[in-house]
N, C-alpha and C positions, 0 to 999 in steps of 0.2 A: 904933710901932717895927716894923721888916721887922726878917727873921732872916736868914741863911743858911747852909746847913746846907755845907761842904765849902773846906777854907780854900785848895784849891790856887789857878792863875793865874785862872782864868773864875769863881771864887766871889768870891775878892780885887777879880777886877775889877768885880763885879757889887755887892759891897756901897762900891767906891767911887764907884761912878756914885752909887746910893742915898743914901749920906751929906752927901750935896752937899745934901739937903732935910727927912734927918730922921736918927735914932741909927737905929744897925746892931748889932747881936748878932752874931756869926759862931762857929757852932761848928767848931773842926778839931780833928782827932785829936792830931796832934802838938806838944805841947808847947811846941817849940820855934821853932813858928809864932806861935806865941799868944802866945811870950813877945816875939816880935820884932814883931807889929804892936801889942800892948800899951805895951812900952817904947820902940821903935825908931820906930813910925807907916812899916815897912815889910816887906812878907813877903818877906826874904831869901831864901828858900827856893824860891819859887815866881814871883814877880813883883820881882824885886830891881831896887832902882834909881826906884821910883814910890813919892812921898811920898805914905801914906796920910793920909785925914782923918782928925782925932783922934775924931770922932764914931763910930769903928767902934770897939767895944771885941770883943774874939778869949776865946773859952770853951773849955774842953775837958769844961766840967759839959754838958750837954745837956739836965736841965732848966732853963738858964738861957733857952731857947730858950721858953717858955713864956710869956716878957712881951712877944711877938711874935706878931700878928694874922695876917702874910700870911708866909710863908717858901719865899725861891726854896732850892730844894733843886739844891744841885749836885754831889753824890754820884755816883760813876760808878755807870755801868745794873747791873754785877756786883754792886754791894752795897749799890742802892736797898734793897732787900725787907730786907735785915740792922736798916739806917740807920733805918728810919720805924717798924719794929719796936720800935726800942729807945727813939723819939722820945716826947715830952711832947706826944702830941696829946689829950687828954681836952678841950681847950676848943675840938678841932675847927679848927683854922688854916687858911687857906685856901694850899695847895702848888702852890708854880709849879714847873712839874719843867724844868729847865734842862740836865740831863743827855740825850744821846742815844746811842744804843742799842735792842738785844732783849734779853732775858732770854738768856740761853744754860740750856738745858734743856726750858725752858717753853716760848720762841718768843712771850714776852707784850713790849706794848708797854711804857715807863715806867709810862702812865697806869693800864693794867690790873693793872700789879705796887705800884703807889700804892693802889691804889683795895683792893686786897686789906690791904696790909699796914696803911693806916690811913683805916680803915672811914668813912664820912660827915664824910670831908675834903673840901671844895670843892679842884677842882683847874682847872689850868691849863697850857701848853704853851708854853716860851718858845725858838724857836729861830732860830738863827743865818740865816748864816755870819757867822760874827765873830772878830778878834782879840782874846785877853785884854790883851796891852798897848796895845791903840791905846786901846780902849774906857778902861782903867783911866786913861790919859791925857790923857782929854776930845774923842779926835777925831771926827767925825760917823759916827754908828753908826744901820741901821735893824734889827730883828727883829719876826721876826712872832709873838704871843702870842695862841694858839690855846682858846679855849674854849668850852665847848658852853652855857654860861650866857653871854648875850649884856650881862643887869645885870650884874657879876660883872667879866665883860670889859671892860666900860667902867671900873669902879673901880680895877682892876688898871691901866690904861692910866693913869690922871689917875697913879696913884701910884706909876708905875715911869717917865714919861714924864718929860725932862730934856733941855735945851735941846740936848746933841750927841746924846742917843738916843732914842731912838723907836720905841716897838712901834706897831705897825699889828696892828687887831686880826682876826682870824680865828674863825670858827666851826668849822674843820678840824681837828679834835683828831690825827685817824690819819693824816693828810693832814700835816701838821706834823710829828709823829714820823717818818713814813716816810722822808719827805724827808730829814728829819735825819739820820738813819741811815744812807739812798743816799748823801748828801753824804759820810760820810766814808769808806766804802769809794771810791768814784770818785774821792776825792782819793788815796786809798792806790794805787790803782790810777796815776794819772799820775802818781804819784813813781816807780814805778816805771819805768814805759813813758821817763821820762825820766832818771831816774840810768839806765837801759840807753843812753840815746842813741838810743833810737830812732826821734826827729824827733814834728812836730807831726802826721802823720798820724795816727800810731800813737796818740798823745795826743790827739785828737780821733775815732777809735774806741772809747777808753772809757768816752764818756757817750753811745754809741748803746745 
């Protein structure tokens, strides 16, 4: 069984790629997520309108997360170090962090604010670009899933790897997150450059 720890759109969409091969756990905060991919087979709330598989069952316990080997964590980077805190890791699960981000304060990557909060957890890097509806929807999707454990990475790959997606694996762990992180500033930055109307120049200045 994989877990995943954050029920918004890119968690949603991440435990329905997964379910296509094995049961899913999904922990979210909100109730009323949980109650609508439990009863409904869709998260209203966040991904509305995509039949979930019934094989994802939606928790708000969080040691339910416990009958779960590998758990992509999709928790925003503000409230990883809260989230893995509070998580059932005694049996040590192996963390794919799917969230991206820096710490605000610290200036720490995911993996470092992981690796503090739940101590000799095997971890792992899974990052985009990617849509959560195309993904939740089956269309051809690649990510690179970063780890410094090359055994490790290979396992993660056989068992997150599904005929529309596809990790490609990487040994870049800071290389992975960086990028992730640049990525969505530069996209922030050409929404803007372009809600101003300021043409493709301008929009092509801020990925120099």
């Amino acid at each position: 069984m994989i877990g995943v720890i954050g029920g918004g759109a890119w968690g949603t969409a991440l435990a329905q790629v997964v379910a296509s091969d094995e049961d899913v756990i999904l922990w979210a905060r909100e109730p009323e997520v949980v109650a609508s991919i439990n009863d409904n087979h869709e998260n209203r709330d966040f991904l509305a309108g995509v039949p979930l598989s019934p094989r994802i069952r939606a928790t708000t316990v969080m040691a339910d997360l416990a009958a779960a080997d590998i758990w992509l964590v999709v928790a925003p980077a503000q409230h990883l170090r809260a989230v893995l805190a509070a998580a059932p890791v005694a049996h040590r699960p192996t963390l794919v962090l799917c969230a991206k981000g820096i710490e605000a304060g610290t200036h720490l990557l995911m993996a470092e604010v992981a690796a503090a909060a739940a101590p000799g957890c095997p971890l792992a890097v899974l990052s985009g670009p990617t849509f959560a509806g195309e993904v939740a929807r089956g269309l051809p999707t690649a990510v690179t899933l970063a780890c410094a454990d090359a055994g490790l990475g290979e396992v993660l790959v056989r068992r997150l790897a599904r005929p529309a997606f596809r990790p490609y694996l990487s040994d870049d762990v800071v290389g992975a997150e960086i990028g992730g992180a640049v990525k969505n500033v530069l996209a922030i930055a050409c929404g803007v450059v372009e809600g101003a109307g300021l043409g493709l120049n301008a929009v092509s200045y801020t990925h120099l």
